[in-house]
C-alpha positions in Angstrom: 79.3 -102.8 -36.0 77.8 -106.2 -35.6 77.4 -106.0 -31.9 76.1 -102.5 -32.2 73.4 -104.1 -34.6 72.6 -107.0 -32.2 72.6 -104.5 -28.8 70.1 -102.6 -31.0 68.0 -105.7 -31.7 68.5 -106.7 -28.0 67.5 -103.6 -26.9 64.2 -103.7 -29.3 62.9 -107.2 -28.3 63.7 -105.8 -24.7 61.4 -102.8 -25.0 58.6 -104.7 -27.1 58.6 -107.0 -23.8 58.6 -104.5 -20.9 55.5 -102.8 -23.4 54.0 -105.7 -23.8 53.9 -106.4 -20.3 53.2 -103.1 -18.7 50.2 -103.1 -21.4 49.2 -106.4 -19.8 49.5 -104.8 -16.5 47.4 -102.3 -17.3 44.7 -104.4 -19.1 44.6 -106.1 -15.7 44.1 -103.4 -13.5 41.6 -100.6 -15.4 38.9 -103.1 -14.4 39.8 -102.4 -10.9 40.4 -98.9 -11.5 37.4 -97.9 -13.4 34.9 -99.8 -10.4 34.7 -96.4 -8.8 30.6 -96.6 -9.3 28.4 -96.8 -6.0 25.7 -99.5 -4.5 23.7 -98.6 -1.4 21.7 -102.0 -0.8 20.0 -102.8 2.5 16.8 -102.4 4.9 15.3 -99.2 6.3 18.5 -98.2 8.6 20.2 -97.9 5.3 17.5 -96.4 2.6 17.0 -93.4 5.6 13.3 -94.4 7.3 13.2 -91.9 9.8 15.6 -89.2 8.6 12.7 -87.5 6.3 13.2 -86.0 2.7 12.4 -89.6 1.0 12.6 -89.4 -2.4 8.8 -89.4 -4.0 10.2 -92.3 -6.6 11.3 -94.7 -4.0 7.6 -95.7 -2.6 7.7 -97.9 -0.2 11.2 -98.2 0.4 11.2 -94.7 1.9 15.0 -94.0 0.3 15.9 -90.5 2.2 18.2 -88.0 0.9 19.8 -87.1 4.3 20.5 -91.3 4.8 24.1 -92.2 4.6 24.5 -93.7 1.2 23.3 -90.1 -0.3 25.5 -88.0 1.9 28.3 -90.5 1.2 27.7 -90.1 -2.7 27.2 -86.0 -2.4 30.5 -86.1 -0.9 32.5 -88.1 -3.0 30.9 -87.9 -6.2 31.2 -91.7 -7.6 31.0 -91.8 -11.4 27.9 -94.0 -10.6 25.2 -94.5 -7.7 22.9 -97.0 -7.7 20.6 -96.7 -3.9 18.5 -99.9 -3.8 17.9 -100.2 0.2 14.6 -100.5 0.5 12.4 -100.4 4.0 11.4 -103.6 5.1 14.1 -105.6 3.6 15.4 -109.1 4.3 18.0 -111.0 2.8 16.4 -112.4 0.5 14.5 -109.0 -0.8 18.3 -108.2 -1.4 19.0 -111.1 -3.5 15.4 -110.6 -5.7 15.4 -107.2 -5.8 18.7 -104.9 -5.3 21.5 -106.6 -6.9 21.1 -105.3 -10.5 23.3 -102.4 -10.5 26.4 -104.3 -9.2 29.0 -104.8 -11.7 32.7 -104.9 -12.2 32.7 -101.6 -12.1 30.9 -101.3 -9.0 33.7 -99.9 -6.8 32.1 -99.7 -3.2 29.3 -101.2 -2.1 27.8 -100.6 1.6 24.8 -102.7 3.4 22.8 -103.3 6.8 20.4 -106.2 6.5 19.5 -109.2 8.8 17.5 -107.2 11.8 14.3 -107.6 10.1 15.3 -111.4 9.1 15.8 -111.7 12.8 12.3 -110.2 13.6 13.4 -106.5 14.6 10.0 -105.2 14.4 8.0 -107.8 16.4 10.5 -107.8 19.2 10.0 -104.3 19.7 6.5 -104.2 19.5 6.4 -107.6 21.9 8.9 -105.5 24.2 7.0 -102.2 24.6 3.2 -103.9 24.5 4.4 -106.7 26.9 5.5 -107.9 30.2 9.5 -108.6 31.2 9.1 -112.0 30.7 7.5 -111.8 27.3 10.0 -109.4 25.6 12.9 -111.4 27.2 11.4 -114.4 25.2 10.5 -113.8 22.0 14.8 -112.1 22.3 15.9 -115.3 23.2 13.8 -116.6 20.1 15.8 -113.6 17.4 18.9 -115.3 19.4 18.0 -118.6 18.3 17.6 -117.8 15.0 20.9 -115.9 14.6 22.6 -118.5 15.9 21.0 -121.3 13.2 19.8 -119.2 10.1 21.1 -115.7 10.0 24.4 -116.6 8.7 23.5 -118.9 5.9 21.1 -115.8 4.8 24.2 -113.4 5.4 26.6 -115.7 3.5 23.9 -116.2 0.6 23.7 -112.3 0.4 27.5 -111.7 0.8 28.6 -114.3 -2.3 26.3 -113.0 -4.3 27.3 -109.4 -4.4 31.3 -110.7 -4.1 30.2 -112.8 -7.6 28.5 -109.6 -9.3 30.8 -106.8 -7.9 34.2 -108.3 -8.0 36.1 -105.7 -7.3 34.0 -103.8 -4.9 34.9 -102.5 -1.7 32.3 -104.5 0.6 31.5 -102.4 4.0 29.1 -104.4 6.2 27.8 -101.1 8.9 25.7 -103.1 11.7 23.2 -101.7 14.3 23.1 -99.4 17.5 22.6 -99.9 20.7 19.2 -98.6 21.4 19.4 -97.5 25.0 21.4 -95.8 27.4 21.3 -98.0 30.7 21.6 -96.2 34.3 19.3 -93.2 33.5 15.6 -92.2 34.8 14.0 -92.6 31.7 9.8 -92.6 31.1 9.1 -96.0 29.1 10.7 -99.6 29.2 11.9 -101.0 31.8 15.3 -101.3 32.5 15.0 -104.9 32.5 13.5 -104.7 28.7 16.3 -102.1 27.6 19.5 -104.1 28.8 17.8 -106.6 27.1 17.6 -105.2 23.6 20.8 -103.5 23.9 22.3 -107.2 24.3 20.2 -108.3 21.0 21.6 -105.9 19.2 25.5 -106.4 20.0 24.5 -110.2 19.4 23.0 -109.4 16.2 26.3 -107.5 15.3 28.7 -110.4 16.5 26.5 -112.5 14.3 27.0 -110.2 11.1 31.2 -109.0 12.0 31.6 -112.2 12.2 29.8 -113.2 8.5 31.7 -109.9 6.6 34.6 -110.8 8.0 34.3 -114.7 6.3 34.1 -112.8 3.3 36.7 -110.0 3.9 34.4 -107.3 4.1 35.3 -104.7 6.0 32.6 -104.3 9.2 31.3 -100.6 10.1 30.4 -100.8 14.1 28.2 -97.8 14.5 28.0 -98.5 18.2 31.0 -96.1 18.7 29.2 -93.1 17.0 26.0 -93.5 18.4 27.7 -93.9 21.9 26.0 -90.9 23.9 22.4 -90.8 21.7 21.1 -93.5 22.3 17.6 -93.2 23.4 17.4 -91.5 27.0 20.6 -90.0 26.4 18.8 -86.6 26.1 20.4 -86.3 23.0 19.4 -89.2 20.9 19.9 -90.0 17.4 16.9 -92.6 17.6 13.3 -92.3 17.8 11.3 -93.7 20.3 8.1 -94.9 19.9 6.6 -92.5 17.5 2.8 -93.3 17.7 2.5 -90.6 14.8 4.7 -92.3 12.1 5.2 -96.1 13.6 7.2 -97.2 10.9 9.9 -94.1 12.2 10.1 -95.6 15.2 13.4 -97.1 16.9 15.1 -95.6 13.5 18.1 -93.1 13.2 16.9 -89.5 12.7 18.7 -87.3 10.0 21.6 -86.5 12.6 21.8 -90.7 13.6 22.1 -91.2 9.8 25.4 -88.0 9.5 26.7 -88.3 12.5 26.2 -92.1 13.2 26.7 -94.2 10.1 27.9 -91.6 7.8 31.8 -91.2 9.6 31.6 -95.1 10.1 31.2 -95.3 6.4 33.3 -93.2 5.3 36.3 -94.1 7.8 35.6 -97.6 5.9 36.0 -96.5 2.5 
């Protein structure tokens, strides 16, 4: 009888531990498990500039329902999503202005910034109003300055959102190439298009390279948009769009779901 009572008493102290502990277990992971909410931060190539249907309330940041971080929340329903991309951005716009939503229940968060940090837009315009020589320059000069600044910006950006969204899912998606090389094609030279095809996989060493410092997980679009690039004769890229400027050298509505939307998703 009296070892029946203590292997009942053993039995009970055993039980309130292995409770005790898989309540512990628990407590620990339902942060984790409940961070299934969404944030889309980023520049233009993530809030949809040049896929059409922006959103009247986004201004400005010209935030477009058929851009990636809407098709990706459509699809998967997240019990939150927060889309703070905004056109235009730099790091440091991300750091003022899009970080409020994250939380520790932020569950994924997805971003492309550092092309306008690395002057984007004034290459381009320097490369289509101006000679070889000139455009070849001022992308040895957005070289330069990935090679000094750009990650300090990226790593800046990354440890903030790694501090507010602990246990987020981080996917870093970078930039296409812009051009397909080898084909008769009216506009830059071919000179000017190698060119900025280089710039860009150098920008996208630059930012692998940062997200991976920080394990975030890198999405190379390069892959998807292999094939429509601009003079592939089925691009997913405008060209220089001298009726909406801002559109141009952008992904169109099929660059934005057939480009970065699987890369994305094949992230997640």
């Amino acid at each position: 009888m009296r070892r029946s009572r203590f292997a009942v008493f053993v039995s009970s102290i055993l039980l309130a531990a292995g409770t005790a502990l898989t309540g512990a277990t628990a407590a620990q992971a339902s942060p984790q498990a409940a961070a299934t909410g969404y944030v889309a931060l980023g520049d233009s190539y993530s809030s949809g500039v040049g896929a059409g249907s922006y959103i009247g309330s986004s201004g400005d940041c010209d935030r477009s329902t058929k851009a990636y971080p809407y098709l990706w929340a459509a699809a998967h329903s997240p019990s939150t999503f927060d889309f703070t991309a905004c056109s235009g951005a730099r790091t440091g716009d991300v750091l003022a202005n899009q970080l409020g939503p994250l939380s520790t229940a932020t569950g994924l968060v997805s971003i492309t910034i550092g092309g306008n940090d690395a002057g984007f837009s004034d290459v381009m315009t320097t490369c289509v109003l101006q000679s070889d020589s000139s455009c070849l320059s001022r992308i040895n000069t957005a070289k330069a300055y990935v090679d000094s600044t750009l990650p300090g910006q990226l790593d800046k950006v990354y440890s903030a959102i790694s501090a507010k969204a602990p246990n987020a899912r981080v996917v870093v998606l970078g930039y296409p190439r812009f051009y397909r090389l080898g084909t008769t094609c009216v506009g830059l030279s071919d000179t000017k298009r190698k060119a900025i095809n280089d710039a860009a996989d150098y920008l996208d060493t630059a930012i692998n390279k940062a997200a991976a410092n920080h394990g975030f997980a890198f999405g190379d679009v390069r892959t998807t948009f292999t094939g429509h690039e601009i003079c592939s004769g089925s691009s997913w890229l405008h060209s220089l769009n001298l009726l909406s400027i801002g559109e141009s050298y952008h992904p169109t509505a099929a660059g934005q779901s057939g480009g970065y939307l699987p890369v994305l998703t094949g992230a997640v």
